[in-house]
N, C-alpha and C positions, 0 to 999 in steps of 0.2 A: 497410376500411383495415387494414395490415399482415396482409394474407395471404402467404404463398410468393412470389406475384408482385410484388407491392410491394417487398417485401426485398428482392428479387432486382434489381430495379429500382434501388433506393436502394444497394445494395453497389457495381451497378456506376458509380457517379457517386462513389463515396468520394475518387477520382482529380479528381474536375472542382475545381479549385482555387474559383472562383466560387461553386460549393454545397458547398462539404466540409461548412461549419459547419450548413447546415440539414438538410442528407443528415445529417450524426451525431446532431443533435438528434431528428427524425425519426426515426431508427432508436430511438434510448433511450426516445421515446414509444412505441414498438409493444412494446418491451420483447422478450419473453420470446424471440418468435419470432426477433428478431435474431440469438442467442447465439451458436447454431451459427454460421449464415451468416458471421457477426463473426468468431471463433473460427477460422473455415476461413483466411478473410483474414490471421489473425493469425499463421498458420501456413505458408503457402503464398506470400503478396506481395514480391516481391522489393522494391516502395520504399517503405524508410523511413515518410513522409510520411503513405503510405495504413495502413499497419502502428499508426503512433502514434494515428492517430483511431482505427480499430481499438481499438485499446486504451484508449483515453478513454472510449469508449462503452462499453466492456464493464465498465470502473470505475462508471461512472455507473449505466446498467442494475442492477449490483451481485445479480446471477443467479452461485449457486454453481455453476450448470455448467461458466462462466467457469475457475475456477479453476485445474483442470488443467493447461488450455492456457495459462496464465499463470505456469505450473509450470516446465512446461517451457522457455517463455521463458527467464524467469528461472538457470534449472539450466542453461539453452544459450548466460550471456554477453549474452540479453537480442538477438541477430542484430542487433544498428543500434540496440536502441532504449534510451531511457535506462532504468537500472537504479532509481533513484531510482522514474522512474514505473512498472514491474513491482510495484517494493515498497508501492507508495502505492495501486497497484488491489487488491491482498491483501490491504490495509488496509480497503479497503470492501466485501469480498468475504470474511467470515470466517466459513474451514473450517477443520478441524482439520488436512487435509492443508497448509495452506498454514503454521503454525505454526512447525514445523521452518525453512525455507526462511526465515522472518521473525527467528526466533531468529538462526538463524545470519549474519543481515546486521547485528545489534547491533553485532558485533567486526567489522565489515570496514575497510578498508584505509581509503578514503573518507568522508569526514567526513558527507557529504550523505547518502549511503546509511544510515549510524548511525542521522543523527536522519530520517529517514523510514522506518525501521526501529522505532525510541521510538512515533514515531505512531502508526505501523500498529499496534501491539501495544499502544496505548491502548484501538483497538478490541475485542479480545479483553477487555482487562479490562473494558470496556462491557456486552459481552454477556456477563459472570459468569464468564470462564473462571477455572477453578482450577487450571490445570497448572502443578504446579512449576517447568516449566523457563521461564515467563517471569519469575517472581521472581529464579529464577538467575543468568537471563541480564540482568536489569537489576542485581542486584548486583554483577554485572563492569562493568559501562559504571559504576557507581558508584567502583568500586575505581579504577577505566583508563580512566576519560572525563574529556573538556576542563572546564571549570565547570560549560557550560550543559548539556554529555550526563548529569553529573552528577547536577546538580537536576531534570533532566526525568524520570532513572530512578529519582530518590528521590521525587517525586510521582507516579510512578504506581506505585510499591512503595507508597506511601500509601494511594493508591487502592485498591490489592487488597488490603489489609488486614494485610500481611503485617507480623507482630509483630517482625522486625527493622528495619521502620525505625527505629525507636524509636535502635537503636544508630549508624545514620549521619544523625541528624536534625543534630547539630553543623553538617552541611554547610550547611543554611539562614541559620545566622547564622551562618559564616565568608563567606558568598559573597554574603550580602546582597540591597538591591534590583535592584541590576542584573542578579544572574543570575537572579531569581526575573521582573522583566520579561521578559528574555529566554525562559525556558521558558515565559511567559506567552504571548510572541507565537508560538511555535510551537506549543504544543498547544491 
């Protein structure tokens, strides 16, 4: 199970509406050997539909080969797919080159994309990253975010240890339980 021929097999049913769900599970069980294949899909499919499982699976999987190709998505407008989900497979897929591309979705236009930008750069602080520029970039969303972008980028400036939250902890008891529920149910 899960040789070349099997993949091969399971890609080309990504389209059969009836097995999408068990053709992507199936692929995320064989793992590794899917990436390319996936990847190829992800780059080449003209519908949507088969583009997004694509992408699902390659979230899941959570294989940094992924990433690239998820790069470029993302830097290309995302071709059809939602932006939010680019953002949220970077999130489970963390590389350094994907950082950049996460930072820079903290300040976007899109409120969704913000806070699945927060997320995904939870991950980072998970696996120990020290780059400066995610503290940075959460103390903008602190400065210039809604309540809850707020609170969500002052607990995970908590999280990474960074000796200026200390200066915008105020925001916790200005904003209370509601916005601390709120950051609750998204991260």
């Amino acid at each position: 199970i899960g040789g070349e021929r099997a993949v091969t097999a399971l890609i080309d049913r990504l389209g059969d509406g009836a097995v999408t769900t068990l053709v992507s599970n199936a692929l995320v069980e064989i793992g590794s050997s899917s990436v390319r294949p996936l990847c190829d899909v992800l780059r080449t499919s003209s519908e949507t539909r088969i583009r997004t499982t694509a992408l699902d699976a390659l979230r899941r999987i959570g294989d940094p080969r992924a990433a690239p190709t998820i790069i470029e998505e993302l830097e290309a407008n995302g071709g059809g797919l939602p932006e939010a989900m680019l953002v949220a497979a970077l999130g489970e897929i963390v590389v350094d080159d994907a950082l950049l591309p996460l930072i820079e979705r903290v300040d976007h236009e899109q409120r969704d994309i913000r806070l699945q930008a927060l997320i995904s750069l939870s991950s980072y602080l998970d696996h120990e990253s020290t780059d400066v520029r995610i503290s940075e970039a959460l103390l903008q969303r602190i400065d210039n975010g809604d309540e809850e972008e707020q609170l969500i980028a002052l607990l995970l400036l908590a999280r990474a240890g960074d000796p200026r939250v200390a200066r915008h902890a105020s925001l916790l008891a200005v904003e209370g339980t509601r916005a601390v529920d709120a950051a609750n149910r998204v991260l």
